[in-house]
LUMLUM-689441 format. One record per residue (C-alpha): residue number from 1; x, y, z; residue in three letters. Coordinates in Angstrom, 2 decimals. Example, Ala and Ser with C-alpha at 12.3 -4.5 7.8 and 13.67 -1.06 7.14 Angstrom:
<pts>
1	12.30	-4.50	7.80	ALA
2	13.67	-1.06	7.14	SER
</pts>
This chain:
<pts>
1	73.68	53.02	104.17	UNK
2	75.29	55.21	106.93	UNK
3	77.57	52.64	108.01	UNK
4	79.03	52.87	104.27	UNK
5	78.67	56.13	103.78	UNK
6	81.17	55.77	106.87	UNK
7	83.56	53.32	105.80	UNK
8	83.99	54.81	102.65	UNK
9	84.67	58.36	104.20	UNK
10	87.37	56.76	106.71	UNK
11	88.33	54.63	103.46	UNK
12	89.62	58.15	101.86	UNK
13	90.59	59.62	104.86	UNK
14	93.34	56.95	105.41	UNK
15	94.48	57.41	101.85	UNK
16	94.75	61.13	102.41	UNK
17	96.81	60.12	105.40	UNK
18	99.17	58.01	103.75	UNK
19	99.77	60.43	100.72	UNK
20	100.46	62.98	103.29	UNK
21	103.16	60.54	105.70	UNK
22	104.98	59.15	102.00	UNK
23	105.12	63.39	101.32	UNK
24	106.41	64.28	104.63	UNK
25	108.89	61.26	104.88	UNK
26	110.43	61.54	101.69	UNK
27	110.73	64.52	100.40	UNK
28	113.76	64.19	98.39	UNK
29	112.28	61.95	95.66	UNK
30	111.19	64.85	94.08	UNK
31	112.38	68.34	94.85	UNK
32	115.59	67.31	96.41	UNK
33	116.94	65.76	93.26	UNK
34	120.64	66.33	92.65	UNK
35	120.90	68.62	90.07	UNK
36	122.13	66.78	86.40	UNK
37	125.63	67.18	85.03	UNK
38	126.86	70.48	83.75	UNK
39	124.23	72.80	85.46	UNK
40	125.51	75.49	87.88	UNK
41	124.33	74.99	91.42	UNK
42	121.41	76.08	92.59	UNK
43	121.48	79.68	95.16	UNK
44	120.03	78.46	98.34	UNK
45	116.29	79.04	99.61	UNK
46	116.46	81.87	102.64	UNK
47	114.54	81.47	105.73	UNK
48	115.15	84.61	108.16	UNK
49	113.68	84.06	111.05	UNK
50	113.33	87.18	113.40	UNK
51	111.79	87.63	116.58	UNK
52	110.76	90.60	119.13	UNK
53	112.13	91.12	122.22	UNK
54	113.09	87.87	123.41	UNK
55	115.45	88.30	125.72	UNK
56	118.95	86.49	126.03	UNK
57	118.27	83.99	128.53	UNK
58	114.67	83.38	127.46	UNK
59	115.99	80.18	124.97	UNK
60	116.62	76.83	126.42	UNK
61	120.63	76.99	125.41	UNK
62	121.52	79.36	127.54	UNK
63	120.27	77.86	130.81	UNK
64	116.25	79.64	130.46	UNK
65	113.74	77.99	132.53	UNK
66	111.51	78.39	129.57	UNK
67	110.88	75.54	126.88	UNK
68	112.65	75.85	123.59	UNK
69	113.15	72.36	122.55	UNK
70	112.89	73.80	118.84	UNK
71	115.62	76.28	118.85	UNK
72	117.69	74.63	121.03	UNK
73	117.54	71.66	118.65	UNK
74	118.72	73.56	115.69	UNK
75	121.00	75.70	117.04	UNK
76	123.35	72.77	118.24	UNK
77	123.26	70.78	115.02	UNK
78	123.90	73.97	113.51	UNK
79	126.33	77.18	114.46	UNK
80	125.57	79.01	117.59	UNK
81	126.13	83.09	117.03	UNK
82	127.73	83.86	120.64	UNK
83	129.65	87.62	119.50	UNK
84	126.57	88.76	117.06	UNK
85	124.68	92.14	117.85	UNK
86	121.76	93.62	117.24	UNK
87	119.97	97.05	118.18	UNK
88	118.38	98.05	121.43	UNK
89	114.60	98.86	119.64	UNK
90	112.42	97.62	117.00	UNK
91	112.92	100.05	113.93	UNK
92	116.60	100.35	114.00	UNK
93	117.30	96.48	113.65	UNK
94	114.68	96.34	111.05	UNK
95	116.28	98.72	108.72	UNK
96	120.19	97.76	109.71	UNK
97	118.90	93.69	108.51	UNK
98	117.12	95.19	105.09	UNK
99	119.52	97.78	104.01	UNK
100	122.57	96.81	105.69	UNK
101	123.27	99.91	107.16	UNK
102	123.80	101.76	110.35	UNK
103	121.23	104.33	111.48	UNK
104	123.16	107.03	110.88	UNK
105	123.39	106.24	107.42	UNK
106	119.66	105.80	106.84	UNK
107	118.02	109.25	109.36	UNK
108	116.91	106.64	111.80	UNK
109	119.22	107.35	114.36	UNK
110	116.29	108.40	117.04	UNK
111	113.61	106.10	118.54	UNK
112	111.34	103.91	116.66	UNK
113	108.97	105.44	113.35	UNK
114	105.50	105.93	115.05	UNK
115	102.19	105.25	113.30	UNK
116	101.24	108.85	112.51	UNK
117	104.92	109.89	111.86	UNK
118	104.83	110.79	107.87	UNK
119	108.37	108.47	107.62	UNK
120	109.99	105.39	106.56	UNK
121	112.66	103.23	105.46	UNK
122	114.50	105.87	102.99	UNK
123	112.42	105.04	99.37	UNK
124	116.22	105.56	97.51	UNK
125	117.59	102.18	99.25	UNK
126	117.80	99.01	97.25	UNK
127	116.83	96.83	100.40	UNK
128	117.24	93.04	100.94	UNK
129	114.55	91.72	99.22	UNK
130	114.95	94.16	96.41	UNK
131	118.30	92.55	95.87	UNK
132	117.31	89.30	95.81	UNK
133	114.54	89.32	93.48	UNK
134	116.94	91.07	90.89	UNK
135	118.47	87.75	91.34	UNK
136	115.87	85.71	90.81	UNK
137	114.19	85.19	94.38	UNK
138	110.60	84.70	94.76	UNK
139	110.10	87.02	97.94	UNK
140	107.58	87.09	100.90	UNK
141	107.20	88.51	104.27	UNK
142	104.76	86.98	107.19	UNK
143	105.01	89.34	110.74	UNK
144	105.85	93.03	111.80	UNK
145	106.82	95.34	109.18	UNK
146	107.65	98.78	111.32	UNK
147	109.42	100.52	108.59	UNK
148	106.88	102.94	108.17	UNK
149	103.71	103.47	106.26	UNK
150	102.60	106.69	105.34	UNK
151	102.74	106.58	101.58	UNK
152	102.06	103.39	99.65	UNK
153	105.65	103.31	98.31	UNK
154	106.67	102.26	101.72	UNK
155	104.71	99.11	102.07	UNK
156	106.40	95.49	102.24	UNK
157	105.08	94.85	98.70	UNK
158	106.89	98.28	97.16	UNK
159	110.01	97.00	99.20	UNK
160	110.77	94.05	97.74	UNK
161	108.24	91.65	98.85	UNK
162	106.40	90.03	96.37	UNK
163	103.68	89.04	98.89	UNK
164	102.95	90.11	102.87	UNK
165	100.89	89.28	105.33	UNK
166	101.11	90.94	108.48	UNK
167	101.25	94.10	110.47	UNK
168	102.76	97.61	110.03	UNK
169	103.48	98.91	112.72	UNK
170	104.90	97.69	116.63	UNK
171	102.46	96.67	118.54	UNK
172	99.33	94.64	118.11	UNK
173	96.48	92.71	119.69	UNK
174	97.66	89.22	118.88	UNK
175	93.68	87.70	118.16	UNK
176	91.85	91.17	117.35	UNK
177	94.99	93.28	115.67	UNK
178	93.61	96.22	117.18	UNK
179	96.30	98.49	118.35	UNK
180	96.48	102.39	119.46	UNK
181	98.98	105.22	119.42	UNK
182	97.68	107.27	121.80	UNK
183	94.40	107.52	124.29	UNK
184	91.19	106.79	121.47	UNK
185	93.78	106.59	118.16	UNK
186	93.09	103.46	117.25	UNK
187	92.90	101.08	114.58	UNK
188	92.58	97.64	113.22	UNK
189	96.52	96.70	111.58	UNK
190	96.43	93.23	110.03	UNK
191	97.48	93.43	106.33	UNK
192	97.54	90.96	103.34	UNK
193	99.43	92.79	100.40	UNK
194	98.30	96.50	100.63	UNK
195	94.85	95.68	101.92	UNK
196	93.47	95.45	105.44	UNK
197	92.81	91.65	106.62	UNK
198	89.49	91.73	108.78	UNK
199	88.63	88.04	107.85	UNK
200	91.63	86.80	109.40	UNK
201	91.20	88.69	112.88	UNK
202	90.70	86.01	115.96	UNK
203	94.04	83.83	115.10	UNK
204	96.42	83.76	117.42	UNK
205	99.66	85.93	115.34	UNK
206	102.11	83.38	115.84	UNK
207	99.91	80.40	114.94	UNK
208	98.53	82.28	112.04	UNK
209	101.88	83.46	110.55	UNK
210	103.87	79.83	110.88	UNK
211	100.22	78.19	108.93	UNK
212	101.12	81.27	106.29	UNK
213	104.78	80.75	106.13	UNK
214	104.01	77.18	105.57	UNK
215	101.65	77.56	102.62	UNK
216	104.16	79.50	100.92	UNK
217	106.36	76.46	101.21	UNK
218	103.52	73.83	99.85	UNK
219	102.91	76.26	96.61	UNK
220	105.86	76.94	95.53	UNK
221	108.72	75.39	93.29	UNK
222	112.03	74.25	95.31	UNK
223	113.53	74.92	91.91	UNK
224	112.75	78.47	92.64	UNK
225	114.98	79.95	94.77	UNK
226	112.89	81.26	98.05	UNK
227	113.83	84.44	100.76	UNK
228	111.40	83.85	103.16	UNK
229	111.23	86.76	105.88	UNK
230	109.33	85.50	109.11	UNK
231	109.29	88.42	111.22	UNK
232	107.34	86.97	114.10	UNK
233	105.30	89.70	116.17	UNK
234	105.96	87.53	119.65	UNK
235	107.25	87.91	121.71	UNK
236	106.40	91.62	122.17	UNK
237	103.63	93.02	124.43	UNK
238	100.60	92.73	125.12	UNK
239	101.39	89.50	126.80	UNK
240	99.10	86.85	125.21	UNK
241	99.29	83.57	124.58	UNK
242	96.82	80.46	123.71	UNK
243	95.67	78.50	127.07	UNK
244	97.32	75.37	126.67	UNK
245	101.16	77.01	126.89	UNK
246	100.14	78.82	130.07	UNK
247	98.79	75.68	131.71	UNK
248	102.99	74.42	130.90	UNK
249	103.87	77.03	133.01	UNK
250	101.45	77.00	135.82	UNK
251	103.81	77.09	138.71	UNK
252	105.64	79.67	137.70	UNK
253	104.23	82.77	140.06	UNK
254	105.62	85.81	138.47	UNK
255	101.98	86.38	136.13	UNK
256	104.13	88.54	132.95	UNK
257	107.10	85.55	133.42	UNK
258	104.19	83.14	133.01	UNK
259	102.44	84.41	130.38	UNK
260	105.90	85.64	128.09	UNK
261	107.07	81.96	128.92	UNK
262	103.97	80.55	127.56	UNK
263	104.15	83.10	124.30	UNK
264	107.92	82.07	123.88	UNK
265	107.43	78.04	123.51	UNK
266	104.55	79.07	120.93	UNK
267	106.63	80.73	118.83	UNK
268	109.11	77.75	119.29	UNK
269	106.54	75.54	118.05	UNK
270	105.75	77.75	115.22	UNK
271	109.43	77.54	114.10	UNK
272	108.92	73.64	114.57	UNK
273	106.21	73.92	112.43	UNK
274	108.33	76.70	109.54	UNK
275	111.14	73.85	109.64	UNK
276	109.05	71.02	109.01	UNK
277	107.39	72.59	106.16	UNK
278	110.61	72.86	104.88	UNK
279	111.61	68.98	104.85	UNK
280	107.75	68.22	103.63	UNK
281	108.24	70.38	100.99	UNK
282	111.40	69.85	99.45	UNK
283	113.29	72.71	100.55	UNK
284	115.41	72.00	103.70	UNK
285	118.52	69.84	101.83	UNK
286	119.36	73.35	100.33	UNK
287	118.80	75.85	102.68	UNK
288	120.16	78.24	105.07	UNK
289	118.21	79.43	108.32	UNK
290	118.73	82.13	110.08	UNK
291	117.52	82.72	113.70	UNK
292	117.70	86.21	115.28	UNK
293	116.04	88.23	118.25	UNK
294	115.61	92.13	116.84	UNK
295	116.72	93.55	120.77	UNK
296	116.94	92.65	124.04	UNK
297	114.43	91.86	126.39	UNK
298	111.61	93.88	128.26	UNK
299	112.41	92.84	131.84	UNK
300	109.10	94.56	132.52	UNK
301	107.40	92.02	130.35	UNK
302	108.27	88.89	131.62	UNK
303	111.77	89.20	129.47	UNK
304	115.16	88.12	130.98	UNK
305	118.68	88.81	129.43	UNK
306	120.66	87.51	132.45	UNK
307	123.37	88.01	133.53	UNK
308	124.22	90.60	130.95	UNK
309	123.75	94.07	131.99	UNK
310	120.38	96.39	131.12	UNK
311	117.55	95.53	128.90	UNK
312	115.05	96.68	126.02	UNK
313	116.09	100.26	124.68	UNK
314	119.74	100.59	125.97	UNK
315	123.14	100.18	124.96	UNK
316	124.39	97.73	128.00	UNK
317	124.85	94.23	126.64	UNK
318	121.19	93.61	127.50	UNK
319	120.11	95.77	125.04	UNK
320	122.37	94.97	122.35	UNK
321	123.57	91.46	122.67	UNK
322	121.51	89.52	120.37	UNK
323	119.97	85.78	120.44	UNK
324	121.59	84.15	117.26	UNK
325	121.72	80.91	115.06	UNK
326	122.40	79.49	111.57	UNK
327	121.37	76.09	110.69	UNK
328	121.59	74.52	107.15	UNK
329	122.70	71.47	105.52	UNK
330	124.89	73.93	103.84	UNK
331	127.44	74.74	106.41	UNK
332	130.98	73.44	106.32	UNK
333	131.91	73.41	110.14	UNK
334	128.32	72.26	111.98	UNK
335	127.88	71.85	116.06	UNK
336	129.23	74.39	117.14	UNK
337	129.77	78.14	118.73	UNK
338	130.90	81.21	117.01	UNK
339	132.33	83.77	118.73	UNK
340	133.12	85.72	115.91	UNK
341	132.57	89.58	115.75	UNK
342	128.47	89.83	113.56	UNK
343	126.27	92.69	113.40	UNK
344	122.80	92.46	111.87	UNK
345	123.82	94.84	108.98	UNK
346	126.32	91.68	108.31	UNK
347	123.23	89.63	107.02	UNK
348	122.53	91.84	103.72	UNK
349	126.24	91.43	101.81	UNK
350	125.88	87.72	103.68	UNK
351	122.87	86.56	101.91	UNK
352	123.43	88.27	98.50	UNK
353	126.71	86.95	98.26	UNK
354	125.00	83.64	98.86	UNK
355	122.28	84.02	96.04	UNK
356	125.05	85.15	93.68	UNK
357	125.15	88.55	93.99	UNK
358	128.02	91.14	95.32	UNK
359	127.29	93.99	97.95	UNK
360	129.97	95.49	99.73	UNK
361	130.95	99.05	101.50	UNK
362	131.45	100.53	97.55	UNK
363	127.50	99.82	97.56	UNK
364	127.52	101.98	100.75	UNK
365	126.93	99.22	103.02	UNK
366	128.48	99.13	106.52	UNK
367	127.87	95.07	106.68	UNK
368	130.18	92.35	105.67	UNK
369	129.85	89.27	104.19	UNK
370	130.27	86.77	107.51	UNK
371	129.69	83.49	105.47	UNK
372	133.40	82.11	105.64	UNK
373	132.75	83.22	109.61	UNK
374	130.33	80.90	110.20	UNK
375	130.20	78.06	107.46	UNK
376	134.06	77.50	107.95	UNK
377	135.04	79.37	111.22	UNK
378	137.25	81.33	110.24	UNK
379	137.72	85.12	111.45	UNK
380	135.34	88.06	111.14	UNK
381	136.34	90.78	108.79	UNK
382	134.46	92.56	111.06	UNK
383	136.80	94.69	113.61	UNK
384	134.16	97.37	115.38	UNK
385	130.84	98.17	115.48	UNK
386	128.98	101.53	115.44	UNK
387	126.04	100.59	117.90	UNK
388	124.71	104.10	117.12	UNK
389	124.73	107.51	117.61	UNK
390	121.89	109.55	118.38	UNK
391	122.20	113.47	118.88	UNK
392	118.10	113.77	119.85	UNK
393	118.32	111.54	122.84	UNK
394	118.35	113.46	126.28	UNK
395	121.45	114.23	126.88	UNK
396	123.84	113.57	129.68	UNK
397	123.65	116.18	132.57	UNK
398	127.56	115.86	133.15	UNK
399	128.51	115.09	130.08	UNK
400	130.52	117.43	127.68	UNK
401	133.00	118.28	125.11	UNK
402	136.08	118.40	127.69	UNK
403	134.99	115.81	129.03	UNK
404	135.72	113.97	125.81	UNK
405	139.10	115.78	125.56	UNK
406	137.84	118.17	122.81	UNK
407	137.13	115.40	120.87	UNK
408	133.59	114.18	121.21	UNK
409	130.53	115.68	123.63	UNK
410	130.11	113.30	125.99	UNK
411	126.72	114.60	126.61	UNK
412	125.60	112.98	123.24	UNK
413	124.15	109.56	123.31	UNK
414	126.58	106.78	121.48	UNK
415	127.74	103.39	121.69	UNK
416	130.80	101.80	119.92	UNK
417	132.59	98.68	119.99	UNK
418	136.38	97.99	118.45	UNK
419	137.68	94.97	119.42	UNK
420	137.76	93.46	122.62	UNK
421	136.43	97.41	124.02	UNK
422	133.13	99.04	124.28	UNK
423	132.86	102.36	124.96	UNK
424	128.82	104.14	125.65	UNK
425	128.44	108.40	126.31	UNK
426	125.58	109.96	127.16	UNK
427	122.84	107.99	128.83	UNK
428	122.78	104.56	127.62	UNK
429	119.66	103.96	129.63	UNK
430	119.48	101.75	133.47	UNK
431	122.45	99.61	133.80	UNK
432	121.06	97.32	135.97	UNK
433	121.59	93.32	136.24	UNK
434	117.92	91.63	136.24	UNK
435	117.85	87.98	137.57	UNK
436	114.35	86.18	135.65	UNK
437	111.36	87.15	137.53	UNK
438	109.64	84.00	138.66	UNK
439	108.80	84.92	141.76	UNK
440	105.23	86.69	142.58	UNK
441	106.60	90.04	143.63	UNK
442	109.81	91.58	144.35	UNK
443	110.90	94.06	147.28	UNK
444	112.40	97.55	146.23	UNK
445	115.38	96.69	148.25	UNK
446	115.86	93.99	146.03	UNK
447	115.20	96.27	142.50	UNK
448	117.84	98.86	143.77	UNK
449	120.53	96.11	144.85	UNK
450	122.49	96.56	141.73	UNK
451	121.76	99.53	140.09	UNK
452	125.11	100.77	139.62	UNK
453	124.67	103.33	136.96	UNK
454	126.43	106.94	138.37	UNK
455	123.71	109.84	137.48	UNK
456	127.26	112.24	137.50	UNK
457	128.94	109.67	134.79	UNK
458	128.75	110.02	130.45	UNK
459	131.56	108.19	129.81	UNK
460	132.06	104.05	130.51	UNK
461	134.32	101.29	129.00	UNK
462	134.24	97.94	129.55	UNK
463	136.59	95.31	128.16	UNK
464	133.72	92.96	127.13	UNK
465	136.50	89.79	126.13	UNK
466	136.91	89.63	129.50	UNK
467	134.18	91.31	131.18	UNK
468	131.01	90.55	129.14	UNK
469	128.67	91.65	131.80	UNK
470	130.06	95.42	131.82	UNK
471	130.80	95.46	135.92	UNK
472	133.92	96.64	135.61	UNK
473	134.31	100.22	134.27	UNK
474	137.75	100.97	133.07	UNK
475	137.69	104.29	131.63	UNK
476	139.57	106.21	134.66	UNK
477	142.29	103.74	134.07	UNK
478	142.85	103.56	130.25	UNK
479	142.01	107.25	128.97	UNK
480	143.73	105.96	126.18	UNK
481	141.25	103.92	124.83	UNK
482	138.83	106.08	125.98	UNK
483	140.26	108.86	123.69	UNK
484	141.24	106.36	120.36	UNK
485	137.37	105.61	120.42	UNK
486	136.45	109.04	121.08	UNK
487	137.76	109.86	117.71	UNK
488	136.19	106.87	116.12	UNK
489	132.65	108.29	117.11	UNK
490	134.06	111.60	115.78	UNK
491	134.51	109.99	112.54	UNK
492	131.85	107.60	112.06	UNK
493	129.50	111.23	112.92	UNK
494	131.22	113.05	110.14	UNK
495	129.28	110.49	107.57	UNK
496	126.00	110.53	109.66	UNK
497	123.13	111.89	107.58	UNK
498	120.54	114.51	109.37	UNK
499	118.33	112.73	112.04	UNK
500	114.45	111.78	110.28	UNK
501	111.79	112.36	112.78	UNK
502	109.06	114.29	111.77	UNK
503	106.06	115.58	113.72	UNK
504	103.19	113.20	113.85	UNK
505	100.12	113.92	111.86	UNK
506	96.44	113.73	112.61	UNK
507	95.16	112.67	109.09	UNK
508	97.07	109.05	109.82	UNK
509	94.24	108.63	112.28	UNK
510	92.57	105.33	111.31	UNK
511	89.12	106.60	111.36	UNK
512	89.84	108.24	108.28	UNK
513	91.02	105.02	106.39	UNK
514	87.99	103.33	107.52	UNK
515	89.19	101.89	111.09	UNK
516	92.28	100.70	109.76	UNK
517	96.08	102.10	110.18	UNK
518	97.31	102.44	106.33	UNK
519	99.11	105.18	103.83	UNK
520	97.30	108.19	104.21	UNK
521	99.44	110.93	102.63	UNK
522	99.41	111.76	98.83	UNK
523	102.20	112.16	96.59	UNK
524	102.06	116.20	96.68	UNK
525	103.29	115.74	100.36	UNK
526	106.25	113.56	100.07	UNK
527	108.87	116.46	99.96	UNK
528	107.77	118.15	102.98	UNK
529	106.36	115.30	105.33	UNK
530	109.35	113.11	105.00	UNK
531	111.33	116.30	105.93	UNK
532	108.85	116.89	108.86	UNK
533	108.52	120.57	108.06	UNK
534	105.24	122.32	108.63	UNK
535	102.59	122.21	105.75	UNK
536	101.83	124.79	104.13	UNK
537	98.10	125.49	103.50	UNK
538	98.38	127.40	100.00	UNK
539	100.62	124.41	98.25	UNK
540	99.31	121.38	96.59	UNK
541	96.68	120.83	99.25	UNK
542	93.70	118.57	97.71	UNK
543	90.24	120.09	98.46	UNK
544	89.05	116.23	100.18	UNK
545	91.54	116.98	102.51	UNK
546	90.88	120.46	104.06	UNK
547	88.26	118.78	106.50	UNK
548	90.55	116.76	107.97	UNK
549	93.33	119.38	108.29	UNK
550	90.69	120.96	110.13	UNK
551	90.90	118.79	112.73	UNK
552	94.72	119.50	113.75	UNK
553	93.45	121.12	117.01	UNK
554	90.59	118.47	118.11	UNK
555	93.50	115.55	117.96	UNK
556	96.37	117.74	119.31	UNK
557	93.81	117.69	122.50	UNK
</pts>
């Protein structure tokens, strides 16, 4: 009887397999069906794929040791983005690719928005998704949110996104989700929709949000069009990866350049795994993916953006040059390298024009639509780029406003490109030149060999056509061009809005949202909060709440 019971169970389990190969192999008979006579064409599903802090040699096509058979697959049968930028942190590329605007145009000018900051992506901005489902995308987001939290309205799913699974804010265990902001403020921050996620705690982030991106694929229509935001949380600290990618890499001796190599083939596996769904599914003959890193690399982490110049957090090419592809059935011009002018804020008009829509700067946008760019190759309409400017930032010990001939205070941290010139004030963080880390240990003699930032400089600029790794400072010789973009910051500052970094409060601790970061400021508060002035204690305060405020003191020690 066993011996049946067996047969017939591997019986079914081979038919199960061979529905499964006849779904995976042909796909088309089905979903990918030309569409009949006389109907318009369909808009195109959307897969953005973004990912955290891999740096710009960590990717197999530009000469990493590390294993991205993957991306390196897709970005040559598709169009390599070899002139596109990005920002130097987490928040600020978040909220350039979903509003298509610069920082100054949105208050986010200054660092990243903190877990117990009362901010967010401004509430009065049609964003990305928003756009799309008005034209009539089905929506989702899998990953890293860090857009802000503090009131309900600013969640993924009052954004845009019709579902979400994934975390708020930057930084996360990748099997437990626990994460703190501070010495004994923490809290559990894995989210599906508006709820907390405990039942899903133990799976490894990257594995867990490629198995969700790919449901998403099986259950719905490919007659629907699809925007499909994968905002994977790797390959950010802490460094963690499953055991079998870190046995790949055993003989690498640097321990963080071991373990971020092992986290960075995951997550190339996980976009295997995205892309696959897609062909299974039904999907892939009509759509357009998008592959982008959010900033530069951590060389602290195990991150490498050699040879460029700096890393994580500044404005040197490290910081800013981003890791870029598009790959679709869809393009005109395929196998090959752009080196056309893109910004992240490029992919909002980009997309939308895509799905049918129009956005352009009469929407207020300071992104432009780059299809023709890459599908076709021809030129960017994009001439300059505002990398940012941010008056909070420590300023410049030598810097001033003669120094920027009356024009600008050199003292103030910015960063602009127009054409082939780049021009930073302030402190645009270390400029140093980072080789990958695979050895066990380096010397100091080594670490200070070319740090060639001058603490008694605020002004650089670098012709980056010609010298892309910024080692050749030009501004004594062409005060020119030092003054003509001068004035440019001058007037891109003129339309900056104030700065939106309000003072952290101590009722976002998680213990009172039972253990879990979430919204935890009322309506009453939004004027206020979001403006980071003080509270005061006679206005709108609920009586539930006085307890906590209370407490001000015991976290403030």
């Amino acid at each position: 009887m066993a011996t049946h019971a067996l047969a017939g169970f591997s019986l079914l389990s081979l038919l199960g397999l061979g529905y499964l190969s006849w779904d995976r192999a042909k796909p088309s008979l089905v979903a990918d069906a030309p569409a009949e006579a006389g109907e318009p064409p369909q808009p195109p599903h959307i897969v953005f794929i973004l990912t955290d802090d891999q740096g710009y040699h960590d990717v197999g096509y530009h000469g990493s040791d590390i294993q991205t058979p993957t991306l390196d697959r897709l970005a040559a049968e598709g169009v390599k983005l070899e002139n596109y930028y990005i920002q130097p942190i987490c928040t600020p590329s978040r909220s350039q690719l979903l509003t298509g605007r610069y920082q100054i145009h949105t208050g986010l000018q200054h660092s990243i928005i903190r877990p117990r900051q009362p901010n967010c992506l401004p509430l009065d901005q049609v964003t990305l998704p928003q756009k799309l489902r008005e034209l009539g995308y089905s929506t989702h987001m899998v990953g890293k949110w860090h857009l802000g939290f503090y009131r309900k309205e600013c969640l993924p799913t009052r954004r845009g996104f019709d579902t979400f699974l994934g975390s708020l804010t930057g930084n996360v265990d990748y099997y437990t989700y626990d994460t703190c902001d501070g010495p004994g403020v923490c809290g559990f921050d894995l989210h599906e929709g508006e709820r907390a996620a405990w039942g899903l705690s133990g799976q490894y982030s990257t594995l867990l949000y490629a198995q969700r991106a790919s449901r998403i694929l099986a259950s719905h229509s490919p007659r629907r069009p699809l925007f499909l935001y994968v905002a994977f949380q790797a390959v950010h600290t802490p460094l963690q990866s499953p055991r079998e990618y870190l046995h790949r890499y055993r003989s690498v001796g640097n321990a963080a350049r071991r373990k971020y190599a092992a986290m960075v083939t995951c997550m190339d596996e996980a976009v295997r795994n995205i892309t696959g769904a897609l062909r299974r599914y039904g999907f892939y003959n009509n759509s357009v993916i998008v592959f982008s890193s959010d900033n530069g690399g951590q060389t602290f982490s195990g991150g490498s953006n050699w040879p460029l110049r700096g890393r994580k957090g500044t404005y040197w090419e490290g910081g800013v040059r981003g890791l870029g592809f598009v790959h679709s059935p869809l393009l005109k011009r395929t196998r090959r390298t752009s080196r056309a002018l893109l910004h992240i804020t490029d992919w909002y008009p980009t997309l939308v024009g895509l799905a049918g829509g129009t956005a352009s700067a009469a929407d207020g946008l300071d992104g432009y639509d780059v299809w023709p760019a890459i599908s076709e190759g021809r030129a960017s309409p994009r001439t300059e780029i505002l990398h940012n400017i941010d008056p909070l930032y420590n300023h410049a010990r030598h810097g001033s406003l003669e120094g920027g001939f009356g024009i600008w205070n050199t003292a103030v941290q910015a960063a602009i490109r127009v054409g082939e010139w780049k021009l930073l004030t302030g402190d645009p963080g270390y400029g140093d030149w980072i080789p990958p880390q695979t050895l066990a240990a380096f010397p100091g003699s080594w670490w200070n060999l070319e740090r060639m930032a001058s603490t008694r400089q605020a002004v650089w600029l670098f012709n980056i056509s010609a010298d892309p790794y910024e080692r050749e400072d030009l501004a004594g010789q062409r005060p020119d061009v030092v003054r003509a973009l001068l004035a440019r910051l001058a007037d891109y500052n003129r339309t900056a809005i104030p700065v939106r970094y309000p003072a952290e409060n101590p009722r976002a601790h998680p213990d009172f949202n039972g253990g879990a970061w979430g919204p935890w400021a009322g309506e009453e508060e939004e004027d206020e909060e979001e403006e980071g002035r003080p509270r005061s204690p006679s206005r709108g305060r609920r009586k539930k709440k006085c307890k906590i405020c209370k407490l001000r003191s015991f976290f403030r020690k």
